[in-house]
C-alpha positions as CSV (number, residue, x, y, z in Angstrom):
1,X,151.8,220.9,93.6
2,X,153.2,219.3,96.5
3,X,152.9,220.3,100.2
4,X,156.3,221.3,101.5
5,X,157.4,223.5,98.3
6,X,157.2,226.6,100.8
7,X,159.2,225.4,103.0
8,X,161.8,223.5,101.4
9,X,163.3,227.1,100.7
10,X,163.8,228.0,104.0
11,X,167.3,227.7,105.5
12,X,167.6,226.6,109.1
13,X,170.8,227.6,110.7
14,X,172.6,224.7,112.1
15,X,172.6,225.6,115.6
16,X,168.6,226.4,115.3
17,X,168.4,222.6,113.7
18,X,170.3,221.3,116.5
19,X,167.7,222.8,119.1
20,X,164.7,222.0,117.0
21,X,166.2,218.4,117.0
22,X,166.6,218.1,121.2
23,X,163.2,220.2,121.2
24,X,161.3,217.8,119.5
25,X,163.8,214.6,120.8
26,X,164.2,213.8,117.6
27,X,167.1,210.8,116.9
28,X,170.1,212.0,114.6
29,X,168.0,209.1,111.9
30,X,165.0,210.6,112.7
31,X,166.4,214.3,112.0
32,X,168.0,213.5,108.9
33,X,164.7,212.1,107.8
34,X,163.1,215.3,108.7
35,X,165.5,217.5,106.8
36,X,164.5,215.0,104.2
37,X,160.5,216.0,104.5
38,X,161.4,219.6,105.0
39,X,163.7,219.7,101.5
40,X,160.2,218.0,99.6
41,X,162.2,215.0,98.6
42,X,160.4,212.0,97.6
43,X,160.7,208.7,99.8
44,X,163.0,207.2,97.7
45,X,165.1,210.3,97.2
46,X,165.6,210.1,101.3
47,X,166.0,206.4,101.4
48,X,168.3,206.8,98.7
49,X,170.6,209.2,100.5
50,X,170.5,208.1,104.0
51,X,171.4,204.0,102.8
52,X,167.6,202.6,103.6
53,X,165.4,201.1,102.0
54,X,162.3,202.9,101.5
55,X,160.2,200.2,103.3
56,X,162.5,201.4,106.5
57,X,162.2,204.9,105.4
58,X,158.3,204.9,106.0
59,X,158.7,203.0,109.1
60,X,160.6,206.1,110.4
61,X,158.6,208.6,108.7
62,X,155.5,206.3,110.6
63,X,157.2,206.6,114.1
64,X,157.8,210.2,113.5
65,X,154.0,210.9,113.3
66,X,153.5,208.6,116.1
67,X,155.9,210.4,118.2
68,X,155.1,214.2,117.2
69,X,151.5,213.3,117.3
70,X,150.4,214.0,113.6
71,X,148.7,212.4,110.7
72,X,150.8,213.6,107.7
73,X,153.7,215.1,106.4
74,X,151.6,218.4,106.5
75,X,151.7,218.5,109.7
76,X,155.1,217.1,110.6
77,X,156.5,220.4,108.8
78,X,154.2,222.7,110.4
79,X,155.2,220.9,114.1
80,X,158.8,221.4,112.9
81,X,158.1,225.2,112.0
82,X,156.2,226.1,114.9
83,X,159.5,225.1,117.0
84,X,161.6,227.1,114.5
85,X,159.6,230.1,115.1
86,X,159.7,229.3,118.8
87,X,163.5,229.7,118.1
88,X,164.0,232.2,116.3
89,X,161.3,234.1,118.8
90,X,164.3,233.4,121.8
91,X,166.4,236.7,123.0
92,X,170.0,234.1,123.2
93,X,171.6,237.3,124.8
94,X,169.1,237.6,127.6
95,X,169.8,235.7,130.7
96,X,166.9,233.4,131.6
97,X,164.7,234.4,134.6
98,X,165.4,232.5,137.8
99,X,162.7,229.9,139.2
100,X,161.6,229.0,142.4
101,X,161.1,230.6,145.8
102,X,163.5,233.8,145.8
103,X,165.3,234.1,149.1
């Protein structure tokens, strides 16, 4: 059984994606790959559809760890679905509160 199967049936909204993307300053490459992981598709199924090679595919998926600061795919999606919960968690019709020194 592989990993991800949970999660490769949840559907992010595309405005959600977008923020999880600037959240976790991920590059539109590095997102697509993500989307990738999160849909449990093998390395060559990802390489495949985004025109790389799957050599270059694992050196993204390697800088992805390096950046999020994780060891594995495991816990790339797990990073990725604690900020979607962080999302989804977000009241977008409440204002935000002000900072700073109030007058």
């Amino acid at each position: 059984m592989r990993h991800q199967s949970q999660f490769a049936r949840l559907q992010i909204e595309v405005e959600d994606w977008t923020t999880i993307a600037t959240r976790l300053c991920l590059s539109g490459k590095e997102a697509e790959i993500v989307k990738g992981v999160l849909q449990d598709l093998k390395d060559e199924e990802i390489a495949d559809a985004l025109g790389m090679s799957v050599h270059t595919l694992r050196t993204h998926v390697g800088r992805l760890h390096t950046k999020l600061g994780v060891e594995d795919r495991v816990q790339l999606v797990s990073v990725v679905f604690a900020t979607y919960l962080e999302v989804l968690g977000e009241a977008p019709t409440q204002a935000p509160l002000p900072v700073g020194p109030s007058e």
